[in-house]
ZADOFI-161364 format. One record per residue (C-alpha): residue number from 1; chain; residue in three letters; x, y, z. Coordinates in Angstrom, 2 decimals. Example, Ala and Ser with C-alpha at 12.3 -4.5 7.8 and 13.67 -1.06 7.14 Angstrom:
{pt 1, 'A', 'Ala', {12.30, -4.50, 7.80}}
{pt 2, 'A', 'Ser', {13.67, -1.06, 7.14}}
***
This chain:
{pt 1, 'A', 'Unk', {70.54, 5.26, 42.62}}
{pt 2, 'A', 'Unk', {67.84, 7.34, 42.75}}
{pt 3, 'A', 'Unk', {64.17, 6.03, 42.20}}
{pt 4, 'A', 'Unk', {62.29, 7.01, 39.09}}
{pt 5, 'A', 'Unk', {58.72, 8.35, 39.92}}
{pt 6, 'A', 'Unk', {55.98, 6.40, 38.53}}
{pt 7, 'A', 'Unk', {53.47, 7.13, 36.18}}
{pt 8, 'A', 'Unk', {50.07, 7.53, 36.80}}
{pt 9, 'A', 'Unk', {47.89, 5.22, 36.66}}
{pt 10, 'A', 'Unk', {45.47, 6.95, 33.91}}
{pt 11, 'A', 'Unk', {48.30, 7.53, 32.12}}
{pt 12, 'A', 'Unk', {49.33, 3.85, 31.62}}
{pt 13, 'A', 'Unk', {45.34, 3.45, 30.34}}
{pt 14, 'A', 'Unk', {45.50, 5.84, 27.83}}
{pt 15, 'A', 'Unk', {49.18, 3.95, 26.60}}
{pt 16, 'A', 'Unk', {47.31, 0.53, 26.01}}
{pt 17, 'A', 'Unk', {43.70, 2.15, 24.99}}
{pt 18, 'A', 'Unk', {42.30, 0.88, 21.99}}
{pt 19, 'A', 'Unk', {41.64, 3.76, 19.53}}
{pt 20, 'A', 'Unk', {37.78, 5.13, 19.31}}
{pt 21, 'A', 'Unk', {36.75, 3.51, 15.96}}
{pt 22, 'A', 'Unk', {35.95, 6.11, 13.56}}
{pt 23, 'A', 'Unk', {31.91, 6.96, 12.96}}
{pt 24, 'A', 'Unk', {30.55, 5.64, 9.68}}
{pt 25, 'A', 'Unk', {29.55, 9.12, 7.39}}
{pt 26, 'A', 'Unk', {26.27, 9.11, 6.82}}
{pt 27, 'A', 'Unk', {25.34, 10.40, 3.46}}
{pt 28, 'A', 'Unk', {23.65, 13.80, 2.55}}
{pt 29, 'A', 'Unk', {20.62, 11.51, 0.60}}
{pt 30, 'A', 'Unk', {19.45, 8.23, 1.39}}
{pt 31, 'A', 'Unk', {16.32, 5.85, 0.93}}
{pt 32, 'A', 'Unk', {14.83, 4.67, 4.08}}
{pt 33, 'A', 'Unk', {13.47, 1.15, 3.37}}
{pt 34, 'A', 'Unk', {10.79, -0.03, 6.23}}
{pt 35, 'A', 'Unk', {10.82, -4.04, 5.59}}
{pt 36, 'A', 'Unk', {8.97, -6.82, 7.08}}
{pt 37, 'A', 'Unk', {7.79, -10.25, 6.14}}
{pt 38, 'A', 'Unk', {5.65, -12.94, 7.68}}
{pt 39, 'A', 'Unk', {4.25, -16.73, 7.45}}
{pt 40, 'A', 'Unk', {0.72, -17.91, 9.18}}
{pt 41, 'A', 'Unk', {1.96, -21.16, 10.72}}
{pt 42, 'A', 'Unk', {5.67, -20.65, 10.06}}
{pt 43, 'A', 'Unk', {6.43, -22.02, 7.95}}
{pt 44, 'A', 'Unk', {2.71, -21.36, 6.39}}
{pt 45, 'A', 'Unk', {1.60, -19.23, 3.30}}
{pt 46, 'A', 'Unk', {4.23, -16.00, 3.93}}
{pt 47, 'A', 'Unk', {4.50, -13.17, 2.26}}
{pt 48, 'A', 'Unk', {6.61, -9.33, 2.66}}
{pt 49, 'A', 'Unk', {6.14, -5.80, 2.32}}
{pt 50, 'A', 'Unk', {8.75, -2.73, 2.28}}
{pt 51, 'A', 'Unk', {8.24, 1.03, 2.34}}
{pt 52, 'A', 'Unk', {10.31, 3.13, 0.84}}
{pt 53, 'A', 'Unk', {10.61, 7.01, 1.13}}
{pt 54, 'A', 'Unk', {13.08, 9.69, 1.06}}
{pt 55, 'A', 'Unk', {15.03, 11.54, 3.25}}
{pt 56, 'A', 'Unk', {11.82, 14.19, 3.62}}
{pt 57, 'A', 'Unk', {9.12, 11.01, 4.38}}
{pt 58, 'A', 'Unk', {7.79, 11.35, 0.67}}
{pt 59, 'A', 'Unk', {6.80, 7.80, -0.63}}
{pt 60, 'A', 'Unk', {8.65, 6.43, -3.21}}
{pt 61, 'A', 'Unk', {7.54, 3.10, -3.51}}
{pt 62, 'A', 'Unk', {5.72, 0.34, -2.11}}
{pt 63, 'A', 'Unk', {6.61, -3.58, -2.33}}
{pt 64, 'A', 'Unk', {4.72, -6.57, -1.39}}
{pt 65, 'A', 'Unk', {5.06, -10.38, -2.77}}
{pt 66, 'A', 'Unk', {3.66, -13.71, -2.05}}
{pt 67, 'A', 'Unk', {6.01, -16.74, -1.17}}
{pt 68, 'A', 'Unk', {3.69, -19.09, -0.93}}
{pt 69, 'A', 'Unk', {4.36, -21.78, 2.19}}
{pt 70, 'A', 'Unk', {7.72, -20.66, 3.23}}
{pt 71, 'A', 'Unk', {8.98, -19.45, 7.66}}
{pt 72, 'A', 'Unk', {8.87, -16.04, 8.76}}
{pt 73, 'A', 'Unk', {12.76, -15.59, 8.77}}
{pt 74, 'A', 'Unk', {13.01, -16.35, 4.54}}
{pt 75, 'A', 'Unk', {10.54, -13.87, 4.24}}
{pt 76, 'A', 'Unk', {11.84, -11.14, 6.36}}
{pt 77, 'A', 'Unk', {15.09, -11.63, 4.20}}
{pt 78, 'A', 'Unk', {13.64, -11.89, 0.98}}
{pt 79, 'A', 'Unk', {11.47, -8.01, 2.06}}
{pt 80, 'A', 'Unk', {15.27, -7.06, 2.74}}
{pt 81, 'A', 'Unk', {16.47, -8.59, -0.74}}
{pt 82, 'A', 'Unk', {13.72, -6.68, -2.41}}
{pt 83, 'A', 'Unk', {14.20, -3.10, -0.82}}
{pt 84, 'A', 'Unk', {18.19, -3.73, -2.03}}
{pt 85, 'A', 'Unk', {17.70, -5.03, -5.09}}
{pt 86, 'A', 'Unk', {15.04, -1.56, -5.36}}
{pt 87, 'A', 'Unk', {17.82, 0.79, -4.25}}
{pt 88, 'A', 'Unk', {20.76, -0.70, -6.14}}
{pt 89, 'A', 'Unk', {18.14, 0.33, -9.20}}
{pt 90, 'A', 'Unk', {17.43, 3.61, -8.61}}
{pt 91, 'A', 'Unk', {19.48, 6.97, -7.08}}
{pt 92, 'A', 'Unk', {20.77, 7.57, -4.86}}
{pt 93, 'A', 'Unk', {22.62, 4.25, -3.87}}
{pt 94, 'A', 'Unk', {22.41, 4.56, -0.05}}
{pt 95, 'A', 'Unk', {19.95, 2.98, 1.85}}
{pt 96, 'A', 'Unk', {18.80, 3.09, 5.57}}
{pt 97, 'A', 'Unk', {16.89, -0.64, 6.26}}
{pt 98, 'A', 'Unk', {14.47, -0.70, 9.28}}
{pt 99, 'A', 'Unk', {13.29, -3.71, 10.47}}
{pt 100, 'A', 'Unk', {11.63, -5.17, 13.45}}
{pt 101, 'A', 'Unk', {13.32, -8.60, 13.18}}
{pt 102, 'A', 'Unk', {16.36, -8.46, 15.84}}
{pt 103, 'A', 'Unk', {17.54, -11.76, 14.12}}
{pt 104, 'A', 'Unk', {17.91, -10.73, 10.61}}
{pt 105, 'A', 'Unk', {19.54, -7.15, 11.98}}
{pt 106, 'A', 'Unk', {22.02, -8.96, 14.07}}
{pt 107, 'A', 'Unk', {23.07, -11.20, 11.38}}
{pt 108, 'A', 'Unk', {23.41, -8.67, 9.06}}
{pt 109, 'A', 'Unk', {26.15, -6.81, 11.08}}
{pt 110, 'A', 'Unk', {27.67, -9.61, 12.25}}
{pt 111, 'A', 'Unk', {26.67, -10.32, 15.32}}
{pt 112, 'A', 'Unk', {25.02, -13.52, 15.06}}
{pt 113, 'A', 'Unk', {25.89, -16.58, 13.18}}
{pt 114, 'A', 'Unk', {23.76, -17.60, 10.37}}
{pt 115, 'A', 'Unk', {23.58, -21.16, 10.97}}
{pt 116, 'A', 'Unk', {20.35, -22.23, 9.18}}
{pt 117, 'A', 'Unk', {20.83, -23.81, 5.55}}
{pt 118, 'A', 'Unk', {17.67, -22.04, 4.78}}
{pt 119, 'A', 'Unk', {18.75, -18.77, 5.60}}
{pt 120, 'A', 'Unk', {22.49, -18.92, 4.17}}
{pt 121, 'A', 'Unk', {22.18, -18.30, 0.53}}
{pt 122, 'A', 'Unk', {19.76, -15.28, 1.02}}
{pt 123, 'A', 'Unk', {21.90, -13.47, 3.64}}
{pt 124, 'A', 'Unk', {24.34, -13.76, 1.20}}
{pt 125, 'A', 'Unk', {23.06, -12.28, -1.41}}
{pt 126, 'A', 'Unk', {21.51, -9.53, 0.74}}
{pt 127, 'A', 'Unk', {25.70, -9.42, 1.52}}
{pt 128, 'A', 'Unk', {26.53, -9.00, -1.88}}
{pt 129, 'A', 'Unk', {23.30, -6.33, -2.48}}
{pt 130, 'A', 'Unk', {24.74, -3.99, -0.05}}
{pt 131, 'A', 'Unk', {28.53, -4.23, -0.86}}
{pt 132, 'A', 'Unk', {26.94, -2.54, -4.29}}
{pt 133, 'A', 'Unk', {25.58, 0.32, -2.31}}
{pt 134, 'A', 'Unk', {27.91, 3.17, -1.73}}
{pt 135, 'A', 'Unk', {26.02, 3.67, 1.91}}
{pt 136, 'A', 'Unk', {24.32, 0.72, 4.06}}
{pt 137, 'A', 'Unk', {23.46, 0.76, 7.59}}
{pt 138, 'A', 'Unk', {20.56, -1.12, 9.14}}
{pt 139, 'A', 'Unk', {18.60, -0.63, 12.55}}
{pt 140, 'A', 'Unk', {16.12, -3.03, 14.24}}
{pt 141, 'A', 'Unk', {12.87, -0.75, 15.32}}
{pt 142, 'A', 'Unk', {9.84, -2.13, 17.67}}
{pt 143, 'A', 'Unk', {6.88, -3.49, 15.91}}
{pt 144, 'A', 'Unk', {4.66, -0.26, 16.46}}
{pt 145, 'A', 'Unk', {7.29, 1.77, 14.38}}
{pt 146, 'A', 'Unk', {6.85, -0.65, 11.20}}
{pt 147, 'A', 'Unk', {3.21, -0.92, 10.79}}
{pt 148, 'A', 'Unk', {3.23, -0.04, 7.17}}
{pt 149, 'A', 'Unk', {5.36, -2.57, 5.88}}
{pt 150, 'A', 'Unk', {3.71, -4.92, 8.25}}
{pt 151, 'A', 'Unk', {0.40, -4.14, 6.41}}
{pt 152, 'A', 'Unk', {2.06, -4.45, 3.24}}
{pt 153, 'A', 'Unk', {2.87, -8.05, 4.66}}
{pt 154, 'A', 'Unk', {-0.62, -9.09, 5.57}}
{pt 155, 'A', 'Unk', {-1.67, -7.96, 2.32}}
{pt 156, 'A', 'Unk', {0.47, -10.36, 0.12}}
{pt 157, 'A', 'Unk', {-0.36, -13.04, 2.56}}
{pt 158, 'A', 'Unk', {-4.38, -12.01, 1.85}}
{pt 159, 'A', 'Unk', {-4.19, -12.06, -1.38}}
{pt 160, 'A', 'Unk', {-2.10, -14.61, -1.95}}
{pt 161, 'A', 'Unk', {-4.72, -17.12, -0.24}}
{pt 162, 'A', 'Unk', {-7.34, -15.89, -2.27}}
{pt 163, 'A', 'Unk', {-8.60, -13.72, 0.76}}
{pt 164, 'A', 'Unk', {-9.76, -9.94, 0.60}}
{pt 165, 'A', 'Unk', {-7.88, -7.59, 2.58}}
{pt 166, 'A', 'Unk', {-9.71, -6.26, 6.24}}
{pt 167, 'A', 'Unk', {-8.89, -2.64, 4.95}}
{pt 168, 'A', 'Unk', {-10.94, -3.09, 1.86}}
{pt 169, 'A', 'Unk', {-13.75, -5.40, 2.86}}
{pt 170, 'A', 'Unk', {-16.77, -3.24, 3.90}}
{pt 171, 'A', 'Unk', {-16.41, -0.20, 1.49}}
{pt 172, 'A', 'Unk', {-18.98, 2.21, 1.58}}
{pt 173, 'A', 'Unk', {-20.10, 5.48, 1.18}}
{pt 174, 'A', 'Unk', {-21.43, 8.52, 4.28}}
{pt 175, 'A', 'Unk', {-22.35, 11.87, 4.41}}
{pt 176, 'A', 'Unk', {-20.58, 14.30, 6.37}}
{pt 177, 'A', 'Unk', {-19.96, 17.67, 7.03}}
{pt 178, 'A', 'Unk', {-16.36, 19.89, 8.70}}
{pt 179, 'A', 'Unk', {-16.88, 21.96, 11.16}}
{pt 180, 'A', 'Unk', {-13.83, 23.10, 13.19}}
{pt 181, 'A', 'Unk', {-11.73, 21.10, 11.49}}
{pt 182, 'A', 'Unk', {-13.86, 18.21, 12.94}}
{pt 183, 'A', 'Unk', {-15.61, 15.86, 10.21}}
{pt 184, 'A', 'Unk', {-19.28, 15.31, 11.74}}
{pt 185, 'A', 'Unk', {-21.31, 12.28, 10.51}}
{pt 186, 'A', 'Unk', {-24.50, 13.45, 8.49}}
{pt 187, 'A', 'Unk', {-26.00, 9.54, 8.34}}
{pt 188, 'A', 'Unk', {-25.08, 6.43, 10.03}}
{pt 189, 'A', 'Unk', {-21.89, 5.68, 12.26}}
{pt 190, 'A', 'Unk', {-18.77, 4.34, 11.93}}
{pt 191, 'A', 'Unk', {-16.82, 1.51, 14.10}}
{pt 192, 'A', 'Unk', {-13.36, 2.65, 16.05}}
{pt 193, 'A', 'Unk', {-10.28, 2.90, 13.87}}
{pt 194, 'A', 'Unk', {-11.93, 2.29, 10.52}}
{pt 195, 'A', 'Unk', {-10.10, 4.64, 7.97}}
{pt 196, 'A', 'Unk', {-12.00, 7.45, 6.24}}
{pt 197, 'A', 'Unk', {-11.41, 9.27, 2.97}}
{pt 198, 'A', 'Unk', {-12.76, 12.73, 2.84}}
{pt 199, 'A', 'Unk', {-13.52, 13.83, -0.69}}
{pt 200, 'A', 'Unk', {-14.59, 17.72, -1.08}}
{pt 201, 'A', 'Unk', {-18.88, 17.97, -2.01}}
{pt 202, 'A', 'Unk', {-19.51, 18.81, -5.93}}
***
């Protein structure tokens, strides 16, 4: 009896290859919610702050709350509670959550366990929040890339201990002219990195 010829090997791959899983459709609109929370001491006085915007970078809102003593992880979960419970409130229903907390990401899609009794009952109801979204996805980013909501953080942590916020403590007014584009210092100096407002001469 003659021998069949065999198949190729490739071909017997392709015959017990799992099927690509299909891409999730991302939507034509969608918030982009920058969240992050913190606690000095952990746990310690904690607080979060999230950043929302459009597709286009506009701002559309800004959210920060103190927890009083509670660990960093409940309040990088109760930032992402707040930017869902934000979105499920206002059009459209689709939300993009960035956050630099590789924990809370990975739990949130799965990937890790949530073992902590602390931690349970809010990833669940940031579970429920999102199965009322028509769109979720969420992406962990590096620190650098969520400075905003980091500030927004610090400054529900400041004010909830009674302390004034580094941004806002030494207010004061100096002269200045533009030349080139360049703002030149009539009187006085300023330290690196403070942040200037430039307000147009009467």
């Amino acid at each position: 009896m003659p021998r069949r010829p065999r198949r190729p090997a490739h071909h017997t791959q392709q015959l017990f290859a799992a099927p690509a899983a299909p891409a999730a459709r991302v939507p034509h609109d969608y918030i982009l919610a920058r969240i992050d929370g913190g606690a000095r001491g952990n746990p310690g006085p904690a607080g979060y702050g999230v950043l929302l915007e459009d597709r286009a970078g506009r701002k559309l809102a800004e959210l920060s709350h103190y927890l009083g003593p509670r660990t960093n992880n409940v309040a990088e979960y109760s930032g992402l509670i707040a930017a869902l419970e934000y979105v499920a409130a206002h059009p459209p229903k689709a939300v993009k959550v960035l956050s630099d907390s590789e924990l809370l990401v990975k739990q949130m899609r799965g990937e890790y366990k949530v073992k902590s009794p602390e931690l349970r009952p809010l990833y669940e109801k940031a579970r429920a929040l999102s199965h009322r979204l028509e769109w979720f996805a969420i992406e962990h980013v590096a620190r650098r890339e969520n400075r905003e909501a980091d500030r927004l953080a610090n400054r529900a942590m400041d004010q909830g201990m009674g302390r004034q916020p580094a941004a806002s403590a030494d207010k004061r007014e100096v002269r200045g002219v533009v030349r080139d584009g360049v703002v030149e210092l009539l009187d006085g100096s300023l330290p690196e990195g403070t942040r200037v407002k430039v307000r147009r001469a009467e």
